[in-house]
Jmol script that loads the backbone (N, CA, C; Angstrom):
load data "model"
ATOM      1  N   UNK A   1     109.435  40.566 103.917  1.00  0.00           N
ATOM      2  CA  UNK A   1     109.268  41.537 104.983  1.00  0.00           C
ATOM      3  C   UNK A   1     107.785  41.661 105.304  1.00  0.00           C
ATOM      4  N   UNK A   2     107.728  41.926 106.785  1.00  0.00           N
ATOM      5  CA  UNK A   2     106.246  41.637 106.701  1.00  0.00           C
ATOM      6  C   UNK A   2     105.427  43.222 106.671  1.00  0.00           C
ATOM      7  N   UNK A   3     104.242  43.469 106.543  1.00  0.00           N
ATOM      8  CA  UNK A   3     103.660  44.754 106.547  1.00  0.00           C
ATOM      9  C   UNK A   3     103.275  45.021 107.927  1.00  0.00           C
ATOM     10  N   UNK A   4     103.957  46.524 107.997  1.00  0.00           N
ATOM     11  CA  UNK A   4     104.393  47.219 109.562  1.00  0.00           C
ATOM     12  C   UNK A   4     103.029  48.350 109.335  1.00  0.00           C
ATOM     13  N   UNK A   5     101.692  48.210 109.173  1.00  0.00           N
ATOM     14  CA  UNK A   5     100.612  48.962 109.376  1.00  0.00           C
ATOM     15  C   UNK A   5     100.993  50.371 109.493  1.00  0.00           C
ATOM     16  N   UNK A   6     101.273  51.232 108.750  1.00  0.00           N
ATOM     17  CA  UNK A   6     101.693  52.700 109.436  1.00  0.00           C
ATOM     18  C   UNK A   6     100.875  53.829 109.214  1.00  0.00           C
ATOM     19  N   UNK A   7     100.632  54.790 110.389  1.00  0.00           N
ATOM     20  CA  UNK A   7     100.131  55.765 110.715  1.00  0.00           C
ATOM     21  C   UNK A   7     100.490  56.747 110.804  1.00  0.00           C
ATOM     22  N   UNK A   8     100.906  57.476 109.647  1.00  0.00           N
ATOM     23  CA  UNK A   8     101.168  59.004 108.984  1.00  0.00           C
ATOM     24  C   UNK A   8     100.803  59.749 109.743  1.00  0.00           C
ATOM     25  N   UNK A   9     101.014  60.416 110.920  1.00  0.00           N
ATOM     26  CA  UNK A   9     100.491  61.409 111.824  1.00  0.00           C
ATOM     27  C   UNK A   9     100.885  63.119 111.287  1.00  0.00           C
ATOM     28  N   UNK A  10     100.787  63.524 110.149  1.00  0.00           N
ATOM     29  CA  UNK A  10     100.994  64.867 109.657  1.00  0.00           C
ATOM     30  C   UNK A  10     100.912  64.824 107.719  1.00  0.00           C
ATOM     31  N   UNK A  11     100.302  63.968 107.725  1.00  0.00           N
ATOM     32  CA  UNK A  11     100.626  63.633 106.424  1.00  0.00           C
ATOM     33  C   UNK A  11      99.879  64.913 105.547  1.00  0.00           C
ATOM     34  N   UNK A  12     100.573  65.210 104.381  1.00  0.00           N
ATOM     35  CA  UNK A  12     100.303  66.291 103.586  1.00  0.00           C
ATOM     36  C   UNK A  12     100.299  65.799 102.652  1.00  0.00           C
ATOM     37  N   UNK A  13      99.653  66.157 100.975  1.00  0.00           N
ATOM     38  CA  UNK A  13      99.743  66.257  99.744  1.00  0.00           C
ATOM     39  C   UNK A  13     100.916  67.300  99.267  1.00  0.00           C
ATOM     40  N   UNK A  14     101.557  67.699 100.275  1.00  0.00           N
ATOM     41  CA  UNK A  14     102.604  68.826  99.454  1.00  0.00           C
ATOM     42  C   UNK A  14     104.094  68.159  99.655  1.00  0.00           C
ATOM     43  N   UNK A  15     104.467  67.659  98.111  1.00  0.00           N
ATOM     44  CA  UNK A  15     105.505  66.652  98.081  1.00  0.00           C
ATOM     45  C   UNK A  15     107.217  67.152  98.120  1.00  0.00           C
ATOM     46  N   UNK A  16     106.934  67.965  98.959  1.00  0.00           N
ATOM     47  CA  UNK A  16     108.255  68.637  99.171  1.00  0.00           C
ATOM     48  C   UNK A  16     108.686  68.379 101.014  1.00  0.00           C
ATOM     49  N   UNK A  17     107.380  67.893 101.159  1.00  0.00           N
ATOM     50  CA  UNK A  17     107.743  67.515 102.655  1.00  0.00           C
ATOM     51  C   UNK A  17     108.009  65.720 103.006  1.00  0.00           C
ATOM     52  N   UNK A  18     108.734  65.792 104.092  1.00  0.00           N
ATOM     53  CA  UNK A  18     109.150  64.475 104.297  1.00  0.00           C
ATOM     54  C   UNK A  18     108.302  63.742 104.731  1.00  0.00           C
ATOM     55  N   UNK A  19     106.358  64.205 105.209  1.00  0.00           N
ATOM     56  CA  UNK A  19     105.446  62.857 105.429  1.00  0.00           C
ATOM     57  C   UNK A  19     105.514  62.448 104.014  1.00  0.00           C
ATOM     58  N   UNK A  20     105.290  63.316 102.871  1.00  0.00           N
ATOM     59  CA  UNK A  20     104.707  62.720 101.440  1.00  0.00           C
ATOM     60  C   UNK A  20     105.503  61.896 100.884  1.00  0.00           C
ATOM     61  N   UNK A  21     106.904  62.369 101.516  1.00  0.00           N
ATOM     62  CA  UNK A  21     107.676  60.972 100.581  1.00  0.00           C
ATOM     63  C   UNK A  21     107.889  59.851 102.011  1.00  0.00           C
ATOM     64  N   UNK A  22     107.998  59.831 103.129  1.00  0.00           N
ATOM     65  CA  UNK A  22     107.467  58.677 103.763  1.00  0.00           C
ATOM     66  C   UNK A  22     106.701  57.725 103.394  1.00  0.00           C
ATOM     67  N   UNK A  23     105.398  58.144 103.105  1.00  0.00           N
ATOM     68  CA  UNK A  23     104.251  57.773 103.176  1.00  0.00           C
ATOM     69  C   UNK A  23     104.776  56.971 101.290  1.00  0.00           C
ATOM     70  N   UNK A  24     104.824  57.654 100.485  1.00  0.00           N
ATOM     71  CA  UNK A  24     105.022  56.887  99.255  1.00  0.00           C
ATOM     72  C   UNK A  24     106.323  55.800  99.179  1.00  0.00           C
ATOM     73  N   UNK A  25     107.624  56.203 100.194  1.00  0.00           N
ATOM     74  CA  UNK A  25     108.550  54.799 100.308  1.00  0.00           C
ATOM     75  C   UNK A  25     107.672  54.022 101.406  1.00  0.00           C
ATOM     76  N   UNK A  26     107.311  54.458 102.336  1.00  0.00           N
ATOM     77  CA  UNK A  26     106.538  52.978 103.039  1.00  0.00           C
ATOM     78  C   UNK A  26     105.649  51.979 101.730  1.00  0.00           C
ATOM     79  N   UNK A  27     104.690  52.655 100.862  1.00  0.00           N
ATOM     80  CA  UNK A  27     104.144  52.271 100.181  1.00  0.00           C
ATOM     81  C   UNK A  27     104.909  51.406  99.511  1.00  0.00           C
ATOM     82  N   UNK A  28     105.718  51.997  98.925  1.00  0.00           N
ATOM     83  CA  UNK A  28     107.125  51.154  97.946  1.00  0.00           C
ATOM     84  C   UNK A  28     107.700  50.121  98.144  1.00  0.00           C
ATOM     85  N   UNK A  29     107.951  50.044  99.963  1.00  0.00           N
ATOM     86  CA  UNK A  29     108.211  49.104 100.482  1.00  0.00           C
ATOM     87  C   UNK A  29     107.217  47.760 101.380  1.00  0.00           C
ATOM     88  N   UNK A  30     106.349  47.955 101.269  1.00  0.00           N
ATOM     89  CA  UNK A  30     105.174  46.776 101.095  1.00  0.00           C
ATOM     90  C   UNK A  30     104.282  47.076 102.242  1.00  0.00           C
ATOM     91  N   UNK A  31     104.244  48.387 102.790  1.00  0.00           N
ATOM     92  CA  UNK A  31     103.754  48.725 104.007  1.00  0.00           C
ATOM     93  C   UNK A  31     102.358  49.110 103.578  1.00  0.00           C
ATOM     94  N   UNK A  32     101.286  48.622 104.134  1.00  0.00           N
ATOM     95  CA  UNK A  32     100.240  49.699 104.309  1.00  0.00           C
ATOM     96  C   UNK A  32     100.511  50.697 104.890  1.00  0.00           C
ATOM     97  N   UNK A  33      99.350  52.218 104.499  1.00  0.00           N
ATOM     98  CA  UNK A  33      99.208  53.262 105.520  1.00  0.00           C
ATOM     99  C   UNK A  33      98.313  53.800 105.624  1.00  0.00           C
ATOM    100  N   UNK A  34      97.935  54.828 107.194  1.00  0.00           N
ATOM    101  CA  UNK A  34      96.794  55.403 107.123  1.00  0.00           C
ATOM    102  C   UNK A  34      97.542  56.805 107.228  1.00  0.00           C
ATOM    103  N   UNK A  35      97.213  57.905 106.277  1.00  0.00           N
ATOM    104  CA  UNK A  35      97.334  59.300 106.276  1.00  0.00           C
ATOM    105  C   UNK A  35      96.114  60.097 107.089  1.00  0.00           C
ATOM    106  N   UNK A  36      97.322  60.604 108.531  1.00  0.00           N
ATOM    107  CA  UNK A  36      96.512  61.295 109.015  1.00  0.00           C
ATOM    108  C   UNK A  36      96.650  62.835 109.392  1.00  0.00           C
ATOM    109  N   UNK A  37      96.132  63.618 109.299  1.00  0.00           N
ATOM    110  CA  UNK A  37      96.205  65.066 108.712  1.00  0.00           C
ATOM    111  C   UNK A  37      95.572  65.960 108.767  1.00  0.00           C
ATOM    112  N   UNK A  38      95.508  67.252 108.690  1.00  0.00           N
ATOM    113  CA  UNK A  38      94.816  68.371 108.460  1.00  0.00           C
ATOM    114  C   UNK A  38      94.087  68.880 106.640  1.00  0.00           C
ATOM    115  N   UNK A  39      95.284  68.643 106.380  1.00  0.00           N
ATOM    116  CA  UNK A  39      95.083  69.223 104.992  1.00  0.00           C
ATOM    117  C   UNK A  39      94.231  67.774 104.208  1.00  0.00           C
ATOM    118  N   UNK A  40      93.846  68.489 102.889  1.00  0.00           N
ATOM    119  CA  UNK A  40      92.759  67.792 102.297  1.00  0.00           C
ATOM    120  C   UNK A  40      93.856  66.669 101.253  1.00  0.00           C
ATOM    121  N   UNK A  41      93.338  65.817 100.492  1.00  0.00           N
ATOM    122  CA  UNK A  41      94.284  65.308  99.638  1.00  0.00           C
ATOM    123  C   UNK A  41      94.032  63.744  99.783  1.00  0.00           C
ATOM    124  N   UNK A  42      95.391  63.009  98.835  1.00  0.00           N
ATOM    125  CA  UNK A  42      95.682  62.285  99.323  1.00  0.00           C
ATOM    126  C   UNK A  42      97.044  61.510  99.144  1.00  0.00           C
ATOM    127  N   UNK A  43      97.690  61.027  99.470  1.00  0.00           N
ATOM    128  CA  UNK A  43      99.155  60.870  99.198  1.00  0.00           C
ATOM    129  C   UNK A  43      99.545  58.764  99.133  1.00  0.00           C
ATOM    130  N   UNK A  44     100.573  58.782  98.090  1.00  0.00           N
ATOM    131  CA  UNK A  44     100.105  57.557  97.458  1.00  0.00           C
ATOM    132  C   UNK A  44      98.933  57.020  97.533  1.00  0.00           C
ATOM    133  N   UNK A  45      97.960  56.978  96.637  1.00  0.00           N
ATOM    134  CA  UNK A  45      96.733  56.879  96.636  1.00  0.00           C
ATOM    135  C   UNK A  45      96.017  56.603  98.077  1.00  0.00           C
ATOM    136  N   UNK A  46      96.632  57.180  99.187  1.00  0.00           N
ATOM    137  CA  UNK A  46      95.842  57.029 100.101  1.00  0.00           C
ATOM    138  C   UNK A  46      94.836  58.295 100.654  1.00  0.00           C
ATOM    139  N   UNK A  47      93.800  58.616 100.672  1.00  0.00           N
ATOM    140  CA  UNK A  47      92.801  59.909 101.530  1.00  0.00           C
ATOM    141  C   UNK A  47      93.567  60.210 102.619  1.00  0.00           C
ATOM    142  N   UNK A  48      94.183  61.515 102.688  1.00  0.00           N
ATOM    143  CA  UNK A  48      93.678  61.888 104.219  1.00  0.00           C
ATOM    144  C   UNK A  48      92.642  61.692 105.201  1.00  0.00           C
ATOM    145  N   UNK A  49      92.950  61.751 106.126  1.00  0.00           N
ATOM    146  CA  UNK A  49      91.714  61.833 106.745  1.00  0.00           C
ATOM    147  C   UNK A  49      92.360  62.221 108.080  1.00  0.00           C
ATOM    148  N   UNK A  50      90.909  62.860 108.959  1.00  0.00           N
ATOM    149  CA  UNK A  50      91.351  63.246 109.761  1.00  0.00           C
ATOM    150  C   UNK A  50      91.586  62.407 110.863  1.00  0.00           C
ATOM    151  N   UNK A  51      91.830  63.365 112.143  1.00  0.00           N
ATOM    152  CA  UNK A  51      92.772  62.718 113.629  1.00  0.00           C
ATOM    153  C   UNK A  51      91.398  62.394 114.112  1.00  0.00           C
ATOM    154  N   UNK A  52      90.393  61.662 113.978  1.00  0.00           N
ATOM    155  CA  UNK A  52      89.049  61.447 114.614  1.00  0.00           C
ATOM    156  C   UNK A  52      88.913  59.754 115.104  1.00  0.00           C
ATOM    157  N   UNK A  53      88.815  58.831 113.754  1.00  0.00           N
ATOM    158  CA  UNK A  53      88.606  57.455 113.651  1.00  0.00           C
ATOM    159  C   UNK A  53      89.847  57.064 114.311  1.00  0.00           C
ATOM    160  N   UNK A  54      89.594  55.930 115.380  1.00  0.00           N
ATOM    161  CA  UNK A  54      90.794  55.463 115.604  1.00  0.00           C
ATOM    162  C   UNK A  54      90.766  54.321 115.034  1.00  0.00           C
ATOM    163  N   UNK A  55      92.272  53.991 114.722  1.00  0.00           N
ATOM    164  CA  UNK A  55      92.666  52.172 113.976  1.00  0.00           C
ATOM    165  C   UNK A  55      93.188  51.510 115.072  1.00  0.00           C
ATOM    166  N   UNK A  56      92.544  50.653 114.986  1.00  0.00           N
ATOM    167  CA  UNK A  56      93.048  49.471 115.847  1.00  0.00           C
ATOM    168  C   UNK A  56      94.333  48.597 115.563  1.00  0.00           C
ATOM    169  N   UNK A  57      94.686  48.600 114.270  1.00  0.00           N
ATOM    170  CA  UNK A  57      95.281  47.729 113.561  1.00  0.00           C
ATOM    171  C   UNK A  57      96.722  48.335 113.442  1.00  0.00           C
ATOM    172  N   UNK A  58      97.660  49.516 114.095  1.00  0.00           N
ATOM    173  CA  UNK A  58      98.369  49.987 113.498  1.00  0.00           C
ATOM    174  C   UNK A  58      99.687  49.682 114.251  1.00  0.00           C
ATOM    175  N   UNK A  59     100.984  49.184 113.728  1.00  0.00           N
ATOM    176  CA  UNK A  59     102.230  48.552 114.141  1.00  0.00           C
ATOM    177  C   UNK A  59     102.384  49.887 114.608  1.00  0.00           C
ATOM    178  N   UNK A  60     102.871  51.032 113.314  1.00  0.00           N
ATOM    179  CA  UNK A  60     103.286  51.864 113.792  1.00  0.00           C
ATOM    180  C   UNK A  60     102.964  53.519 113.559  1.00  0.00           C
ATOM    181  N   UNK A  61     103.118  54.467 114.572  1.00  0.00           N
ATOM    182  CA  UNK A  61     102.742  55.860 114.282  1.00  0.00           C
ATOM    183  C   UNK A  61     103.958  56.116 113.874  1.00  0.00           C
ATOM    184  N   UNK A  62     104.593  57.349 112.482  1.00  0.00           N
ATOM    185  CA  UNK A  62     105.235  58.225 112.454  1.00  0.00           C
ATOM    186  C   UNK A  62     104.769  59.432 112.399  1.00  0.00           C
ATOM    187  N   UNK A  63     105.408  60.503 113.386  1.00  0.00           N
ATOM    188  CA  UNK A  63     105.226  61.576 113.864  1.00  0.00           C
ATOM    189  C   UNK A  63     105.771  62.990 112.762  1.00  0.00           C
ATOM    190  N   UNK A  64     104.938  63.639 111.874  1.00  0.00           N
ATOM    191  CA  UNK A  64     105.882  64.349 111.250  1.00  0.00           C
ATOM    192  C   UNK A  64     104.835  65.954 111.756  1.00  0.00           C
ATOM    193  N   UNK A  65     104.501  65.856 113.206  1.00  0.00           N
ATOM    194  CA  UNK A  65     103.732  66.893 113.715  1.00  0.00           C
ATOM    195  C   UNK A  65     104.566  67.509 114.743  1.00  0.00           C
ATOM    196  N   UNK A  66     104.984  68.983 114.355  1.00  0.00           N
ATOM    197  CA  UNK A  66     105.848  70.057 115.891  1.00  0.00           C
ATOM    198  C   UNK A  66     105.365  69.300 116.868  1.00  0.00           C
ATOM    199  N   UNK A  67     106.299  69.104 117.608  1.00  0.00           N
ATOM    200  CA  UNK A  67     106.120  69.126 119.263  1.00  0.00           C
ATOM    201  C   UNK A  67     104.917  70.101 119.966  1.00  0.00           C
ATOM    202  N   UNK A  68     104.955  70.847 119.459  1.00  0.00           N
ATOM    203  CA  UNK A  68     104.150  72.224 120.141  1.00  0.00           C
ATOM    204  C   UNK A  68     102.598  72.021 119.755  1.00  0.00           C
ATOM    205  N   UNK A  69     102.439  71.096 118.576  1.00  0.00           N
ATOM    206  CA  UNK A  69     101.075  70.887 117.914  1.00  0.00           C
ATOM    207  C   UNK A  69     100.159  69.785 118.477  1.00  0.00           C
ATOM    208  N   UNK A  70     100.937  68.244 119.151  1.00  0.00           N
ATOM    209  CA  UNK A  70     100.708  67.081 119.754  1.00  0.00           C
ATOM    210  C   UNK A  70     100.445  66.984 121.088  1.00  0.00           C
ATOM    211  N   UNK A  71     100.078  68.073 121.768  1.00  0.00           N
ATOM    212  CA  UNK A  71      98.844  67.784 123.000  1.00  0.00           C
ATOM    213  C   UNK A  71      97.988  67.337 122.881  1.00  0.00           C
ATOM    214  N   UNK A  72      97.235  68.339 122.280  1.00  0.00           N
ATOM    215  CA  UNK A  72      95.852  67.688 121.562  1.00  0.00           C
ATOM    216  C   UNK A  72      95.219  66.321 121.242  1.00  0.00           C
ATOM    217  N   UNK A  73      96.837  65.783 120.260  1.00  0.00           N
ATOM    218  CA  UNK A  73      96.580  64.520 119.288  1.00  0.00           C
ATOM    219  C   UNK A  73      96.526  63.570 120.854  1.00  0.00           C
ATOM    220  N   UNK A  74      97.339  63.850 122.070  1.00  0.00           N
ATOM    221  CA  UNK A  74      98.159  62.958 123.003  1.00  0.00           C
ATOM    222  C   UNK A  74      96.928  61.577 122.688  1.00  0.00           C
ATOM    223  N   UNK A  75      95.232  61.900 123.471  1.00  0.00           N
ATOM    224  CA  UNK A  75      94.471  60.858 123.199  1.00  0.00           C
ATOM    225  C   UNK A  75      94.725  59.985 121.834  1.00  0.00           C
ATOM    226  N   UNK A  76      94.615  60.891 121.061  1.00  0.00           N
ATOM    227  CA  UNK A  76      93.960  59.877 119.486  1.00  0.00           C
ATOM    228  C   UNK A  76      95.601  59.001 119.603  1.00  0.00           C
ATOM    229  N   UNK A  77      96.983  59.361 119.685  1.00  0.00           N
ATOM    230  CA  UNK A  77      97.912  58.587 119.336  1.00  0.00           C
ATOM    231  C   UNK A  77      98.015  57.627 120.361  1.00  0.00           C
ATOM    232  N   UNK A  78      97.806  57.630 121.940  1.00  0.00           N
ATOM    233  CA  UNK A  78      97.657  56.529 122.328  1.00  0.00           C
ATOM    234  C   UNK A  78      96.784  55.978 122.575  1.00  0.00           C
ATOM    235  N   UNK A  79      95.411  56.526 122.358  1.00  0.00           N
ATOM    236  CA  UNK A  79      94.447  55.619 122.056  1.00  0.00           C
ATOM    237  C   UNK A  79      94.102  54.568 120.713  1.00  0.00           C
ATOM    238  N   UNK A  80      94.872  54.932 119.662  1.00  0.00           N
ATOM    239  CA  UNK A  80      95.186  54.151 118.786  1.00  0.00           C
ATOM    240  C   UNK A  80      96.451  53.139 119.504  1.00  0.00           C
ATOM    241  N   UNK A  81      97.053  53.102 120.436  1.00  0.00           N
ATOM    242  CA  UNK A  81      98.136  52.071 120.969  1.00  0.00           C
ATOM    243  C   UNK A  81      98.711  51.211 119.873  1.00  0.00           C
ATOM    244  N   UNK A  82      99.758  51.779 118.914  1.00  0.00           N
ATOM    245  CA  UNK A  82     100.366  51.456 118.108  1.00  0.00           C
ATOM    246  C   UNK A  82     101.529  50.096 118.861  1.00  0.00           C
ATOM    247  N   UNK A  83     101.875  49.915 118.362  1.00  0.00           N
ATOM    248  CA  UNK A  83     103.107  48.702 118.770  1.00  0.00           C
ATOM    249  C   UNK A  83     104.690  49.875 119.104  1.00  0.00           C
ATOM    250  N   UNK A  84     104.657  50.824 118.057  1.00  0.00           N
ATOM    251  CA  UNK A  84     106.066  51.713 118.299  1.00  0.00           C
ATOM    252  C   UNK A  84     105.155  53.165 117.625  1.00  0.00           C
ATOM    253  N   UNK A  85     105.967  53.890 118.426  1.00  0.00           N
ATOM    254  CA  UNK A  85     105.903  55.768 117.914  1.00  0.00           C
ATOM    255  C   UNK A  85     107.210  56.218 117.533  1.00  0.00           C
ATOM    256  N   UNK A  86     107.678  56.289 116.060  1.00  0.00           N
ATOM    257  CA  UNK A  86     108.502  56.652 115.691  1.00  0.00           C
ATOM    258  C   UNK A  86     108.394  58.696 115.775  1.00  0.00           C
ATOM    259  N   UNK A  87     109.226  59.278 116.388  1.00  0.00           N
ATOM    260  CA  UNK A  87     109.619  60.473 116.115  1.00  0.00           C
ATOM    261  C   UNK A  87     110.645  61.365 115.460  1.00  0.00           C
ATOM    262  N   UNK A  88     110.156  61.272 114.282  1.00  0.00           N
ATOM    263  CA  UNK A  88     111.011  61.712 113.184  1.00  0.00           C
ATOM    264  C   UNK A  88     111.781  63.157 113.562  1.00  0.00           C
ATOM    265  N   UNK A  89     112.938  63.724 112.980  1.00  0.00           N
ATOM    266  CA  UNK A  89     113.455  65.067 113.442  1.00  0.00           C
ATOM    267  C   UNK A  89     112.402  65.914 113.882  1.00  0.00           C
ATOM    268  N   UNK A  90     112.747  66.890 114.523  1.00  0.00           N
ATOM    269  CA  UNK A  90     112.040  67.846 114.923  1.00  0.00           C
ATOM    270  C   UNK A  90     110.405  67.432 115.490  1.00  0.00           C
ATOM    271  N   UNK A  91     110.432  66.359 115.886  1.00  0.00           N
ATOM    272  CA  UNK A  91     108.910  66.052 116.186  1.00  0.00           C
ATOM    273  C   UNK A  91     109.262  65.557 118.019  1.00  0.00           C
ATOM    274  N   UNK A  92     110.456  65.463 118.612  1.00  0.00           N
ATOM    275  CA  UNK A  92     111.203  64.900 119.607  1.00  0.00           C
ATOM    276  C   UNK A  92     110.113  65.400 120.737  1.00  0.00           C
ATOM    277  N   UNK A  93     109.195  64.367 121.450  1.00  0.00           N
ATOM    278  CA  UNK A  93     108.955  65.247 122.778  1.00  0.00           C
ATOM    279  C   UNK A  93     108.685  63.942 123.894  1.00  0.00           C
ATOM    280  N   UNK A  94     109.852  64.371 124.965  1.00  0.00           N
ATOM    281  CA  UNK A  94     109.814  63.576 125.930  1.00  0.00           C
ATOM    282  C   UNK A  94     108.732  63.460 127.160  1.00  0.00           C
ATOM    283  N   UNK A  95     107.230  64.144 126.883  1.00  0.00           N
ATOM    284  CA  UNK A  95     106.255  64.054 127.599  1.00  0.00           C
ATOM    285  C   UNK A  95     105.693  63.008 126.755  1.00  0.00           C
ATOM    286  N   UNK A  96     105.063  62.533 125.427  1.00  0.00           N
ATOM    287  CA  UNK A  96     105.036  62.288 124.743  1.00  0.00           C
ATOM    288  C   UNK A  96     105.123  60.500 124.992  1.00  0.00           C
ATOM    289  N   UNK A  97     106.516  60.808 124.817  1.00  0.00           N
ATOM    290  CA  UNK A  97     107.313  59.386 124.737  1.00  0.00           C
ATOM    291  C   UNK A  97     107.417  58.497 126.257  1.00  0.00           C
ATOM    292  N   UNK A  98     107.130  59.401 127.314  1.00  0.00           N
ATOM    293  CA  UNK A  98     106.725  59.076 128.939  1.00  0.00           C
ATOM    294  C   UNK A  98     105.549  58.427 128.975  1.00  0.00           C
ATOM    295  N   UNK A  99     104.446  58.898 128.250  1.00  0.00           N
ATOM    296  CA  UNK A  99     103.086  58.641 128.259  1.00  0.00           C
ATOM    297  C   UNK A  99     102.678  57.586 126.998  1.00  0.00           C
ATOM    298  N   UNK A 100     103.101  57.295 126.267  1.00  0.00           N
ATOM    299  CA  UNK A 100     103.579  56.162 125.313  1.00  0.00           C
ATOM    300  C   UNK A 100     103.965  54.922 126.170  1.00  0.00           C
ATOM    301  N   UNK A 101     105.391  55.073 126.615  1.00  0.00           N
ATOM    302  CA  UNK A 101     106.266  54.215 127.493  1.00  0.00           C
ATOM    303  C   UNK A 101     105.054  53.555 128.671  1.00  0.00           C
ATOM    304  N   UNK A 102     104.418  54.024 129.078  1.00  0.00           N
ATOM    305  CA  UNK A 102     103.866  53.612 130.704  1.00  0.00           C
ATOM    306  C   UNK A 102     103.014  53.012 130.074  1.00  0.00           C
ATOM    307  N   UNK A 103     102.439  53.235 128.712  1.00  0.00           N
ATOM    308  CA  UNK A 103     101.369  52.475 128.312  1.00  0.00           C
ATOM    309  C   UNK A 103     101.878  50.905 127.612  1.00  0.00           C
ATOM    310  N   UNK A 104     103.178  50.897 127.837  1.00  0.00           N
ATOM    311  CA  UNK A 104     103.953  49.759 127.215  1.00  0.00           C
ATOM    312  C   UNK A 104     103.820  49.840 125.377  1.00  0.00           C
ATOM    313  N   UNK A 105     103.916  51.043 124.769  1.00  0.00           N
ATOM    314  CA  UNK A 105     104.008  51.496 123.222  1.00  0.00           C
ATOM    315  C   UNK A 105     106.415  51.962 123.297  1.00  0.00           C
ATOM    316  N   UNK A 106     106.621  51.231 122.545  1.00  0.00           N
ATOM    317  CA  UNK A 106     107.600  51.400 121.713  1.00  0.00           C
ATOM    318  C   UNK A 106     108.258  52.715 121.425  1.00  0.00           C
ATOM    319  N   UNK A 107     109.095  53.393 121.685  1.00  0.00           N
ATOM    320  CA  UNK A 107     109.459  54.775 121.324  1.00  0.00           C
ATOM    321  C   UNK A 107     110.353  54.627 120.977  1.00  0.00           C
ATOM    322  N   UNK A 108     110.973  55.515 119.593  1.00  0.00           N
ATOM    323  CA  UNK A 108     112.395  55.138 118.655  1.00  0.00           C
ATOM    324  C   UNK A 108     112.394  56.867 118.069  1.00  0.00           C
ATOM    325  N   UNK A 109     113.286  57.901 118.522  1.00  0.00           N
ATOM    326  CA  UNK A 109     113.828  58.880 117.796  1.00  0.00           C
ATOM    327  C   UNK A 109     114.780  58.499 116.747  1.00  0.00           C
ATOM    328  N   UNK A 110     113.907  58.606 115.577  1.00  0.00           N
ATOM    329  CA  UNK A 110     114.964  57.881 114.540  1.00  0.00           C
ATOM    330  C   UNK A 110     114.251  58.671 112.982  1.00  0.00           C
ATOM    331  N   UNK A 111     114.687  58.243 111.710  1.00  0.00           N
ATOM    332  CA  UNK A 111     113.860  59.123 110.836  1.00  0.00           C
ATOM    333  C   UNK A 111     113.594  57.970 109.916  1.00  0.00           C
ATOM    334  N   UNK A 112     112.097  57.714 109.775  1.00  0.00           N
ATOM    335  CA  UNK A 112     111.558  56.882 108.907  1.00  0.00           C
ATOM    336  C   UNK A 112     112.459  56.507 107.407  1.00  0.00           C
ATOM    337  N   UNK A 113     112.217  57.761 106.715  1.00  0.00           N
ATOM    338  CA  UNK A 113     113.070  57.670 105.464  1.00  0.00           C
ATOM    339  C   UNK A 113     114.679  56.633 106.107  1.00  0.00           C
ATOM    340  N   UNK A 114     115.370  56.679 106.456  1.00  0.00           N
ATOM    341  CA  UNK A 114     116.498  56.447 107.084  1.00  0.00           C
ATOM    342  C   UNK A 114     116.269  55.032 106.914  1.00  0.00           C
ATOM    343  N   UNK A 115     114.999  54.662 107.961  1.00  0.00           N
ATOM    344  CA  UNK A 115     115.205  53.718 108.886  1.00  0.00           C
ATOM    345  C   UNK A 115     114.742  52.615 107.772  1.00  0.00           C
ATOM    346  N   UNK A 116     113.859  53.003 106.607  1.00  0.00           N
ATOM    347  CA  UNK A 116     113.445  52.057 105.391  1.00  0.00           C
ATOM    348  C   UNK A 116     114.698  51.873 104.418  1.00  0.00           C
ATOM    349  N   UNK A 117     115.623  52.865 103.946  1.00  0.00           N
ATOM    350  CA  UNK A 117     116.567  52.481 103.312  1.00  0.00           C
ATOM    351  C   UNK A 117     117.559  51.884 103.947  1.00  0.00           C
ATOM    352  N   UNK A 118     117.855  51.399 105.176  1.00  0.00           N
ATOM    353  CA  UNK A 118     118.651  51.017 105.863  1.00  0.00           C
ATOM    354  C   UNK A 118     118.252  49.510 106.248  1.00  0.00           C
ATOM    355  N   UNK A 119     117.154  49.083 105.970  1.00  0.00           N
ATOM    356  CA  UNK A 119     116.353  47.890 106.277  1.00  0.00           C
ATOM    357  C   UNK A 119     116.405  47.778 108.244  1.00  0.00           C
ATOM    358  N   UNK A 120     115.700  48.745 108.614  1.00  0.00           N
ATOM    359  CA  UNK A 120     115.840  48.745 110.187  1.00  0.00           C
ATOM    360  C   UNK A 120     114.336  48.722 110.177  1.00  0.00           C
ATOM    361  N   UNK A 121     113.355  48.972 109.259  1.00  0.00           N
ATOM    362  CA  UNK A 121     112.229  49.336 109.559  1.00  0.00           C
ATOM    363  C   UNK A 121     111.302  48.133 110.327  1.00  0.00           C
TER     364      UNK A 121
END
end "model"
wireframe off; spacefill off
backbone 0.3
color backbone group
C-alpha cells in the first residue's frame, strides 16, 4: 500500500478523541502524518503544530474540526491543495467542499477510522 501523506486538521493529544486514534491507525497503517492543531502535544510521535506552515506534499486532509470553526482554516486547507478532503462525522460543510471541488481537490464524507479498516483508504 502506498503512503497517502495525511493532514490531521484538529489533531489533539487527548486520546479519547477520534483525531488521536486516526492519527495513530494511519501511523499503523504505513501512512505518514502532519498533526495540525491548536493544542500543544504530540500524537504518535508526531508535534503538533500549528495551522501556519503549509505542506506541499499532502495526499490527504482529514477534517476532525466543527463546521462552525473552518472559515478561517478555508485558506491554509486549500492552499495546502491536498489530492482529497476527507470529512469525518460532524465536520460535513458543503461551502467547504464547493470551494475544494472548483479547485479540482477530491471530497469524500466518509470516516477515516472506517475507511482504514475497511481497506478503502
Amino acid at each position: 500500500m502506498a503512503d497517502k501523506k495525511t493532514l490531521i486538521l484538529g489533531a489533539t493529544p487527548d486520546a479519547s478523541r477520534y483525531a488521536y486514534l486516526a492519527a495513530n491507525k494511519l501511523v499503523r497503517y504505513g501512512h505518514s502524518i502532519v498533526n495540525v492543531g491548536i493544542k500543544k502535544g504530540e500524537v504518535a510521535g508526531v508535534e503538533i503544530e500549528k495551522p501556519e506552515a503549509i505542506h506541499n506534499d499532502i495526499d490527504t486532509i482529514t477534517l476532525y474540526i466543527g463546521t462552525r470553526n473552518q472559515p478561517p482554516l478555508y485558506d491554509y486547507i486549500l492552499d495546502t491543495n491536498p489530492q482529497r478532503i476527507i470529512f469525518n462525522p460532524g465536520t460535513e460543510n458543503p461551502e467547504l467542499e464547493r470551494l475544494a471541488n472548483e479547485r479540482g481537490i477530491d471530497t469524500q464524507y466518509a470516516c477515516t477510522l472506517v475507511m482504514l479498516s475497511t481497506g478503502q483508504y
